[in-house]
C-alpha positions in Angstrom: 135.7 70.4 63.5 136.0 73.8 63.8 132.3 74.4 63.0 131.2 71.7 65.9 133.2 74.0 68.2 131.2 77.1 67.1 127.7 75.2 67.4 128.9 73.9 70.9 129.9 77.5 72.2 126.4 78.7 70.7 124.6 76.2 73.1 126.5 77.1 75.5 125.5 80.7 75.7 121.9 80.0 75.0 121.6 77.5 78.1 123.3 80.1 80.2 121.3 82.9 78.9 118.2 81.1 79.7 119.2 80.1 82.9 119.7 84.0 84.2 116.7 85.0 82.9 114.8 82.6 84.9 116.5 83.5 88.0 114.8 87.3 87.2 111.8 87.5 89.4 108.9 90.0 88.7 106.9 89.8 91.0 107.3 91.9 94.7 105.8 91.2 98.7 103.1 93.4 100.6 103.6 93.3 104.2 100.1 95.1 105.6 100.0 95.7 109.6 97.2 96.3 111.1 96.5 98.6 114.0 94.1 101.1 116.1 95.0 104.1 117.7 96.8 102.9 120.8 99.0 100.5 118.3 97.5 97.3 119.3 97.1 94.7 117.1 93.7 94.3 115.1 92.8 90.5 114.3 90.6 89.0 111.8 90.2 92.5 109.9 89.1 91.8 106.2 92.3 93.1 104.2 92.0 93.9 100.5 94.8 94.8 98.1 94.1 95.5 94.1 96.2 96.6 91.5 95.3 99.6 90.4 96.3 99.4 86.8 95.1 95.6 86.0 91.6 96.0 88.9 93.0 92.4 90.1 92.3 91.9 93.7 93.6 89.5 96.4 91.5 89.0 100.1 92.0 87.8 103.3 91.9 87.8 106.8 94.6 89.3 108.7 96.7 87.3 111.3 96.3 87.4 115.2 98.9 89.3 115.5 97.4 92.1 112.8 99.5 91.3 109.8 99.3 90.2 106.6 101.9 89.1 103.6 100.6 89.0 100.1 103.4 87.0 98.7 104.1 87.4 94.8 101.9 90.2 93.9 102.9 91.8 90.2 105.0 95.0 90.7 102.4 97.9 90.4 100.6 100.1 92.6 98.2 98.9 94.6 95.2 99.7 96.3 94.9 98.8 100.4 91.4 98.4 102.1 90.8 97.2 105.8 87.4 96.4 107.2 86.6 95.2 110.6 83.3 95.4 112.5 83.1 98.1 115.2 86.1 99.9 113.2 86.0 102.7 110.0 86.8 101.2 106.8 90.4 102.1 105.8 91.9 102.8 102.3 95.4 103.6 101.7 95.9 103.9 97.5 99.3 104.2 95.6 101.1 101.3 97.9 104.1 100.7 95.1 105.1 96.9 94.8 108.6 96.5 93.5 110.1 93.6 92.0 112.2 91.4 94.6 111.1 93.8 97.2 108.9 94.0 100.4 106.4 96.9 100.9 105.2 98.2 103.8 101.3 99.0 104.7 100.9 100.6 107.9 97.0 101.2 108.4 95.4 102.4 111.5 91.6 101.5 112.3 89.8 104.0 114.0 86.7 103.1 116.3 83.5 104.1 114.2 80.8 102.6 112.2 81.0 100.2 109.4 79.8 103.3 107.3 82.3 105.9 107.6 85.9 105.3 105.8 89.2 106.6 105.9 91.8 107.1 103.3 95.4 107.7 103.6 97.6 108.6 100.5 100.7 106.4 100.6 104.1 108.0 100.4 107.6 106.8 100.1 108.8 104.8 103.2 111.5 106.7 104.5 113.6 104.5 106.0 113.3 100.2 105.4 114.0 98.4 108.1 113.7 94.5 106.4 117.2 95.3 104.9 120.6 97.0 104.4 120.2 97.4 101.2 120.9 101.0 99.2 119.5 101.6 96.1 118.2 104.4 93.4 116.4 103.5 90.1 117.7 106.0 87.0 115.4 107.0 83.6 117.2 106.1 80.8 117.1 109.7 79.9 119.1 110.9 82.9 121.8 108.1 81.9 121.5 109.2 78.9 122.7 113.0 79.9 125.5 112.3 81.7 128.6 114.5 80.5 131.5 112.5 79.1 134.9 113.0 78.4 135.9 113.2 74.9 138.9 115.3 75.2 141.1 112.7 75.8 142.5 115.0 79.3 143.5 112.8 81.7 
C-alpha cells in the first residue's frame, strides 16, 4: 500500500513538472516601424530580419501603416534591413530578441538611391512603453558573490 502511494506521488510530480516546462516559452516578438525623415509612415518597404548567430532569415513586406511583427523569432540578436525604392537601404545590427518579450526596431528611410545604405548600431531601449514591467537579468557569478551572513548577528 504504502509503496502504490509513493509511485502515485512520483506521477504526480512528473505530470506537473512537465506541465511547467511547457508553459516556458523561448522564443521572443520583433516589432519593426518604419519611417522617413518627417516620421511618416513608409508602406510596402521590403523588411529583413536574420539571426546573427544561426544566418536564419525571415522576409516581408511591411504594413500600410509602416510596421511589422515577426512573431516567435528565437531569442538572439538579430540583424534588421529595410529596402524600399526611391529610399537608401537601411541596416540596423545587434536588435536583441528576448524570450517572452517584444523588441523594438525603429528604422528611418532616407530619400536616396537604391545603392547607398545606412546602418545604425542598436542600443538598449531606454524606456518600454508595451509594458509596466521591471526587470534585470543577473550572471550567476554576481549571485554567486553576494556577501552572506554567517555570524549568526541578528
Amino acid at each position: 500500500m504504502r509503496r502504490l502511494i509513493v509511485m502515485a506521488l512520483a506521477a504526480m510530480i512528473c505530470i506537473l513538472l512537465g506541465s511547467a516546462a511547457r508553459a516556458q516559452r523561448l522564443d521572443g516578438t520583433l516589432r519593426v516601424t518604419i519611417t522617413d525623415r518627417s516620421q511618416a509612415s513608409i508602406e510596402e518597404a521590403k523588411v529583413t530580419v536574420e539571426n546573427e548567430a544561426t544566418g536564419v532569415s525571415a522576409t516581408t513586406s511591411a504594413s500600410s501603416a509602416g510596421t511589422y511583427v515577426f512573431p516567435n523569432l528565437l531569442v538572439g540578436t538579430y540583424t534588421v534591413t529595410v529596402e524600399k525604392d526611391g529610399f537608401k537601404k537601411a541596416v540596423q545590427k545587434g536588435v536583441a530578441v528576448a524570450s517572452n518579450q517584444v523588441a523594438e526596431a525603429k528604422i528611418e528611410l532616407e530619400l536616396g538611391s537604391m545603392s547607398a545604405t545606412v546602418q545604425v548600431e542598436a542600443g538598449a531601449d531606454l524606456v518600454k512603453t508595451e509594458s509596466s514591467t521591471l526587470e534585470a537579468t543577473f550572471s550567476g557569478r554576481a549571485v554567486q558573490d553576494v556577501p552572506i551572513n554567517t555570524t549568526g548577528a541578528t
